[in-house]
C-alpha positions in Angstrom: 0.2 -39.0 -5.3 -1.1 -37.5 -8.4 -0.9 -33.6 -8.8 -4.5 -33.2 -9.0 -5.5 -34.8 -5.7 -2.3 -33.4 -4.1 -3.4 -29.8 -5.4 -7.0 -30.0 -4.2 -5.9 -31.7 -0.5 -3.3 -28.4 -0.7 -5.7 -25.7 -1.6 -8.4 -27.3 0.7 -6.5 -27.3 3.8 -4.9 -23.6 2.7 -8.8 -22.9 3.1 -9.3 -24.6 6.1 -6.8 -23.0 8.1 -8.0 -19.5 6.8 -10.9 -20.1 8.3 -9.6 -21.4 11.8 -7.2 -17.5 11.8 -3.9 -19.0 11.4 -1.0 -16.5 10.2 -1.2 -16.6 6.5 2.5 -17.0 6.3 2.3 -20.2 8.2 -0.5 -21.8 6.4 1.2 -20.9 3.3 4.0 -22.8 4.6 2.6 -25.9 5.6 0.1 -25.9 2.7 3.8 -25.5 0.2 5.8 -27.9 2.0 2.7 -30.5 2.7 2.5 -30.1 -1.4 6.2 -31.0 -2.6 6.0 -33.9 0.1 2.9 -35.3 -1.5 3.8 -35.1 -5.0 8.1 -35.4 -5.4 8.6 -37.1 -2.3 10.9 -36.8 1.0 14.1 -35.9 -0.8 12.5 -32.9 -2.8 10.8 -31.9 -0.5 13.9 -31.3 2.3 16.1 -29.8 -0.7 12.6 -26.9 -1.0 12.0 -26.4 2.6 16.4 -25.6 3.0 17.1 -24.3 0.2 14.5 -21.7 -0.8 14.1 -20.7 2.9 17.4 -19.7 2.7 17.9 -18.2 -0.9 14.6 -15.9 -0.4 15.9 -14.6 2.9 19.5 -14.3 1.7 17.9 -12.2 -1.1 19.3 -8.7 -1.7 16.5 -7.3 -3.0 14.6 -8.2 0.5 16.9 -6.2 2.3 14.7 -2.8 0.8 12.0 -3.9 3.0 13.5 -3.4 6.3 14.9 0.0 5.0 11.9 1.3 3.8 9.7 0.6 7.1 12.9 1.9 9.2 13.1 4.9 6.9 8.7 5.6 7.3 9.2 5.0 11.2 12.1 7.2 11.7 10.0 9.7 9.7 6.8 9.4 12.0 9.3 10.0 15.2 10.1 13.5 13.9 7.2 15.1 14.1 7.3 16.2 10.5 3.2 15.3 10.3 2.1 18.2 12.0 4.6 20.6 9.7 2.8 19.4 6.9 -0.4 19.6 7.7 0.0 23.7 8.9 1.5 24.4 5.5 -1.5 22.6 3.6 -3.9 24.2 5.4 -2.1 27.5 5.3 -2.4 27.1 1.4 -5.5 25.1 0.8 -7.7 26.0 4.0 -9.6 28.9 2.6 -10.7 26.9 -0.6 -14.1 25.7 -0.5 -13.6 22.2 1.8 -10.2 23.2 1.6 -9.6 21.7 5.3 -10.7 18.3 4.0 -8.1 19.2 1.0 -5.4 20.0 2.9 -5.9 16.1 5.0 -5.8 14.9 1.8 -2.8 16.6 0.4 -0.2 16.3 4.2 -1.1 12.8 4.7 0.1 11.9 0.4 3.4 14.0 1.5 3.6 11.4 4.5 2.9 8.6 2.8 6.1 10.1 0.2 8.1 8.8 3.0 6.2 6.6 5.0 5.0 3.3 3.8 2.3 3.1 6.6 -1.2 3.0 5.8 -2.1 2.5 9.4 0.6 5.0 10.5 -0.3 7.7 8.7 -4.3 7.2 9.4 -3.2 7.2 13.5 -1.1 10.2 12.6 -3.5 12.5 10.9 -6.6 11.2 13.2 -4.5 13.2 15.7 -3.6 15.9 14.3 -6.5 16.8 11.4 -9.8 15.3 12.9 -9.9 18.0 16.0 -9.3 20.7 14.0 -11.8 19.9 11.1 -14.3 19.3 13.7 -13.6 22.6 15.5 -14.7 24.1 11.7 -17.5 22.2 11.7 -16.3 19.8 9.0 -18.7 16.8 9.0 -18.1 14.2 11.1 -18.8 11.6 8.3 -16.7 13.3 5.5 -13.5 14.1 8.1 -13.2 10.7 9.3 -13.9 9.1 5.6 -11.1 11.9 4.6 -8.5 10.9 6.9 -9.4 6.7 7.0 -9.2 7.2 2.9 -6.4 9.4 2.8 -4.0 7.5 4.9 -4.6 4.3 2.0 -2.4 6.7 0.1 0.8 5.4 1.3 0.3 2.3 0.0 0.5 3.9 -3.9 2.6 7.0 -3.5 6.4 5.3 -3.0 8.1 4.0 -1.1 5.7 1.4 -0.6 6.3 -1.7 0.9 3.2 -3.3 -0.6 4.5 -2.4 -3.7 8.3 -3.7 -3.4 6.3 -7.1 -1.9 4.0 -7.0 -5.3 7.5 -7.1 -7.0 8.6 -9.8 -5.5 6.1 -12.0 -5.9 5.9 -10.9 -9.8 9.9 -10.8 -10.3 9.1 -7.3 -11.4 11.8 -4.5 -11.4 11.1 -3.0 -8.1 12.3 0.2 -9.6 10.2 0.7 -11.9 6.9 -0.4 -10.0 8.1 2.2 -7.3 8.2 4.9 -10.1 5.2 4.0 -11.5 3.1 4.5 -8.5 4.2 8.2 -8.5 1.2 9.5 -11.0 -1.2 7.0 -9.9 -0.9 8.7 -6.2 -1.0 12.1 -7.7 -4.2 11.6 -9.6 -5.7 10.2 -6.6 -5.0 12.8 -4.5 -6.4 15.6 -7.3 -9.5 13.1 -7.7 -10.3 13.1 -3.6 -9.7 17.2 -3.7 -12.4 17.5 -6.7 -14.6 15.5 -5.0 -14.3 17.1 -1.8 -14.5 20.5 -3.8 -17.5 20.0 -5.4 -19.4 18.5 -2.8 -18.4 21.6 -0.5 -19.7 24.0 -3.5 -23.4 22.0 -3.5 -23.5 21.7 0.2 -21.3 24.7 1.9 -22.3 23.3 5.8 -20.3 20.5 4.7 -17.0 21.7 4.6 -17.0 25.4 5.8 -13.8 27.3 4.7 -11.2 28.5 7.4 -10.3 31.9 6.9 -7.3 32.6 4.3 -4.2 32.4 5.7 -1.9 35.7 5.2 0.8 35.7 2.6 3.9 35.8 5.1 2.2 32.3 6.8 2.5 30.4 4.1 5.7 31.0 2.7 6.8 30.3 6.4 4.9 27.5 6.6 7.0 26.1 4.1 9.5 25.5 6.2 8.0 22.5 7.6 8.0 20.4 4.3 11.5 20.7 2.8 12.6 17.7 5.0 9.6 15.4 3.6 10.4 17.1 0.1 14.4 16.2 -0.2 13.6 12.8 1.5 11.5 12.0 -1.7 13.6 14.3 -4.3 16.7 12.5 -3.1 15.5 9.0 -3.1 12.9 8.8 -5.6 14.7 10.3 -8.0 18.0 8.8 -7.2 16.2 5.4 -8.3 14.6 6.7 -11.3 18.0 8.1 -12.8 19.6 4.7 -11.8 21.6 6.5 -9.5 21.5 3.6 -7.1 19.3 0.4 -6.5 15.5 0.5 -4.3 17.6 -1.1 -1.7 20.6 1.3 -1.6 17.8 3.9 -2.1 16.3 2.8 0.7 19.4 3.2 3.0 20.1 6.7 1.8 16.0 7.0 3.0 16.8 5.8 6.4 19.7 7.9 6.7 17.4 10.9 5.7 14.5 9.7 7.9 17.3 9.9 11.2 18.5 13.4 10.1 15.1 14.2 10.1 14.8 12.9 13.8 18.1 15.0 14.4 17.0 18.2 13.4 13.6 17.8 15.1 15.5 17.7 18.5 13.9 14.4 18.9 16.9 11.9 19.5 16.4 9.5 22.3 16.5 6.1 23.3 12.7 5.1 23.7 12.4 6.9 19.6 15.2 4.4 18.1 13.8 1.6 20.5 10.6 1.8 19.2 11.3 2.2 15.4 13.9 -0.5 15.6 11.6 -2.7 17.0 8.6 -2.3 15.1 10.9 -2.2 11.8 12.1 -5.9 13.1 8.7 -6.9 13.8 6.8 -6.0 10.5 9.9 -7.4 8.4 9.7 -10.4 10.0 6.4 -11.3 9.5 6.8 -9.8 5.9 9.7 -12.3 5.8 7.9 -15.7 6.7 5.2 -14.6 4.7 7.0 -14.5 1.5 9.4 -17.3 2.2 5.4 -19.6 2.4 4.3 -17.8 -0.5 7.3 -19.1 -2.6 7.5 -22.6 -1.0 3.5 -22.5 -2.2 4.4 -21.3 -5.3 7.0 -24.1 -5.8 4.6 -26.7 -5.3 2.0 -25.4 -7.8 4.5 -25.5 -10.3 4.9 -29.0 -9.8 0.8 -29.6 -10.1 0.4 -27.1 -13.4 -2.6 -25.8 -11.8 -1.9 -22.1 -12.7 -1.2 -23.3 -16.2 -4.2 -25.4 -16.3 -6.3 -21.9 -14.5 -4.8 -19.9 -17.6 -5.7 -22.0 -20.4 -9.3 -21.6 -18.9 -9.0 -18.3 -18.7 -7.3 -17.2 -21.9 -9.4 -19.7 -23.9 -13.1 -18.0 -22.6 -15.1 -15.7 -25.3 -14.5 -12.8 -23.4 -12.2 -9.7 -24.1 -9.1 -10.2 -21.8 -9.9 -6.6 -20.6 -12.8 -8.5 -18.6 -11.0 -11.4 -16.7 -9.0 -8.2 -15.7 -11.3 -6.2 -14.4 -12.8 -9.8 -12.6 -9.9 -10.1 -10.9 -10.2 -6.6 -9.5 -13.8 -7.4 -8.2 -12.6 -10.3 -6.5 -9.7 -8.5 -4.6 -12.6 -6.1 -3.7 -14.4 -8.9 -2.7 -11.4 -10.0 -0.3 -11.1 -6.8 0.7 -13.7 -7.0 3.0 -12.4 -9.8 4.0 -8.7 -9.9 4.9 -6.1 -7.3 5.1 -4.1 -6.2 1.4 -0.9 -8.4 1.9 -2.4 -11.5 2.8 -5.0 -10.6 0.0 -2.3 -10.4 -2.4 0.0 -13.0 -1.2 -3.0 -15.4 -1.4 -4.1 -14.3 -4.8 -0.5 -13.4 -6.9 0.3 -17.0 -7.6 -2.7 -17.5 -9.8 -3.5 -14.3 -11.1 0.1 -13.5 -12.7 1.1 -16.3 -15.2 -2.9 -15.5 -16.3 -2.2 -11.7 -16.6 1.4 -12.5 -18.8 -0.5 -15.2 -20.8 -3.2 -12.3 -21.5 0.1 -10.5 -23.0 -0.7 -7.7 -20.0 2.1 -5.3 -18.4 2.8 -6.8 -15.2 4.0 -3.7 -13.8 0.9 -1.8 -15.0 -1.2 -4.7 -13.7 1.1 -4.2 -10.5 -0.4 -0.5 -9.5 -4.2 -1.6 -10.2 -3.7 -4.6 -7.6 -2.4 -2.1 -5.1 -5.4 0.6 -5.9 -7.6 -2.1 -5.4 -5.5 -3.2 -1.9 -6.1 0.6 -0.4 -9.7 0.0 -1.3 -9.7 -2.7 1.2 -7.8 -0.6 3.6 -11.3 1.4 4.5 -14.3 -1.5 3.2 -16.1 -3.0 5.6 -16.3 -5.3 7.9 -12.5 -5.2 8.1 -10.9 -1.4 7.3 -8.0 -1.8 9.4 -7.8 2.1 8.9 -11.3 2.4 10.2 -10.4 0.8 13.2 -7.4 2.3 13.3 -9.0 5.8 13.2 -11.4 4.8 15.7 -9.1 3.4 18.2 -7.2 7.7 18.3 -10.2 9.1 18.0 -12.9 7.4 19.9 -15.5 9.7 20.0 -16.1 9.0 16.2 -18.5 5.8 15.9 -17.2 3.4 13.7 -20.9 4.1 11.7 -19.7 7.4 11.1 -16.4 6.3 9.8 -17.8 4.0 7.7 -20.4 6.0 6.0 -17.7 8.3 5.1 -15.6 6.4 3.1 -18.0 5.1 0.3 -17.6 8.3 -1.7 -14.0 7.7 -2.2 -14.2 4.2 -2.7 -16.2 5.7 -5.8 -13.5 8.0 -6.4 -11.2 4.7 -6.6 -13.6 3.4 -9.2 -13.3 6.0 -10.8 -9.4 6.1 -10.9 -8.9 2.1 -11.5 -11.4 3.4 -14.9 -8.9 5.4 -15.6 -5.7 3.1 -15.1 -7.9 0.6 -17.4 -8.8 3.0 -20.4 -4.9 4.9 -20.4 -2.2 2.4 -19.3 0.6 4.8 -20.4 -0.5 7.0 -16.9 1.4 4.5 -15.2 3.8 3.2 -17.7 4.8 6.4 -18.8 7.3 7.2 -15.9 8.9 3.9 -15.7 9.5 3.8 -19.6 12.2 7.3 -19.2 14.2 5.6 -16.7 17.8 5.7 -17.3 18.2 1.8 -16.6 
């Protein structure tokens, strides 16, 4: 069969099965291996379906996966969330909207070592929303705090969307994981001025707590130096090329279990439970990637993302533009489906166009992933939105919703800047020692 008819019968029934909910890993399986079938025949097509099943899961640089969700569950079974969020409020809650600050500022030092979105939003709808609300904190700007906030762990490292975004671009893992350090630390300051100034116009909004004395905070402080050294000690292992993201992220999980340790929190339903929901999420990581890169085989072999680039590079339009159009469209699909499928579905044929453009993949890397914690909180789907909703359900999922558009425009805002000033992300990765 010719690759053109093969292609559109492939990408068609890729569509098809979207539609109908099947597991995105499996249609991008059957899509893959219906592909090579149709256009190299039976032969090729058994050598692809045993051979790269096994060398992607044999991979070495896979393994960081399962240690970086172990490492963010042990982390979320020590109880270190509600630590952080006394000493943030302790330091920030007598600022003007300084609670909402403080929501902001805990759940980026969980996300430091807890890849989670959805964990961290479950965590701090806990722990922050009944306070705020006991301060009279709007309802609609403390859920849109927390559902937004918890997004952060998909930037601030270690991130599993990022390490997958690697991947799927045979990017340095390393040096995407160090690059998402500023990036995370420039949304957090732009969610805080927001907050800020919106508190100054509008005091009801955000009433202050009362400032916390001096001997409070410094003890506070005692409840982050675990989250802290966790990050310290991996993070910077991997940017001096002490060790590898995937030794890094044993030396995380080791961390994560001291942490569990010294909480007093050892038991067999904790390890139970983070073993089993580390197995779980890998594995479905795991058949995703392994249908992504079956699929990717097979549209090798029909030139389409060759033939999609010469389009693209050849229009009469700065390249700046067909980036920013891809952004819109993983807004789009946002709304849609949730970020990995959204970036497994899209990667294939958005990165040979961004390297023909002559763009930094790893700087293209950490605006797909801003644009993925966008679709964390957009409607109709928000996963964190129904997340937050689901442990705390007196909040309406109206309320939730109408208070997450202001820092969507706070992510517009920050993608502007990753667009104008690539060297904010770039400029960490380019002093690592490897």
């Amino acid at each position: 069969m010719d690759t053109t008819t093969a292609g559109a019968i492939a990408l068609g029934l890729v569509a098809v099965l979207l539609v109908l909910g099947m597991p995105i890993g499996f249609i991008f399986l059957i899509a893959g291996s219906l592909g090579v079938f149709m256009v190299s025949g039976l032969t090729p097509f058994l050598g692809v379906i045993g051979g790269k099943g096994y060398d992607i899961n044999a991979s070495y640089e896979l393994a960081v996966i399962p240690l970086f969700i172990l490492m963010g569950q042990l982390t979320y079974f020590s109880g270190i969330t509600e630590g952080l969020y006394r000493s943030a409020r302790a330091w920030l809650g007598h600022l003007k909207g300084g609670l909402v600050m403080a929501t902001t500022v805990a759940n980026a030092a969980f996300g430091a070592c807890c890849g989670s979105t959805t964990a961290a939003t479950a965590v701090f709808g806990k722990v922050a929303i009944p306070e705020m609300l006991r301060q009279g904190i709007d309802r609609r700007l403390a859920a849109g705090c927390v559902a937004a906030s918890g997004s952060l762990s998909a930037i601030i490292p270690p991130s599993v969307l990022i390490v997958v975004y690697g991947i799927l671009a045979l990017e340095s893992i390393a040096k995407l994981l160090v690059a998402g350090i500023i990036p995370g630390v420039i949304q957090v300051l732009i969610f805080s001025v927001m907050v800020y100034v919106r508190a100054t116009i509008n005091p009801r909004l955000a009433p202050s707590a009362p400032a916390a004395p001096w001997g409070e905070r410094l003890r506070s402080i005692r409840g982050v130096w675990g989250v802290v050294v966790l990050f310290v000690v991996v993070m910077g292992g991997i940017w001096a090329g002490i060790f590898t993201p995937t030794e890094g992220g044993g030396i995380g999980a080791m961390g994560a279990f001291l942490l569990v340790v010294a909480a007093r929190k050892v038991n067999r339903t904790v390890f139970d439970e983070a073993f089993l929901e580390t197995a779980r999420t890998a594995a479905a990581i795991f058949i995703i990637i392994t249908g992504v890169r079956i699929f990717t085989v097979f549209l090798g072999l029909t030139h389409i993302p060759a033939q999609v680039s010469a389009i693209l590079v050849g229009l009469p339009v700065p390249p700046v533009v067909i980036i920013i159009s891809f952004l819109l469209l993983l807004v789009a699909l946002g709304c849609l489906l949730e970020p990995m499928s959204m970036m497994f579905l899209t990667m294939p044929l958005m990165l040979p166009i961004v390297r023909e453009l002559g763009y930094n993949t790893i700087w293209f890397g950490i605006l797909v992933v801003t644009t993925c914690e966008m679709g964390m909180v957009t409607p109709p789907m928000g996963l964190n939105c129904f997340m937050l909703k689901s442990v705390v359900p007196e909040l309406s999922l109206g309320e939730i919703f109408s208070g997450i558009w202001w820092y969507i425009a706070m992510w517009v805002v920050a993608l502007a800047f990753y667009l104008a000033f690539p060297q904010i992300i770039l400029f960490l990765p380019g002093t690592m020692f490897q």
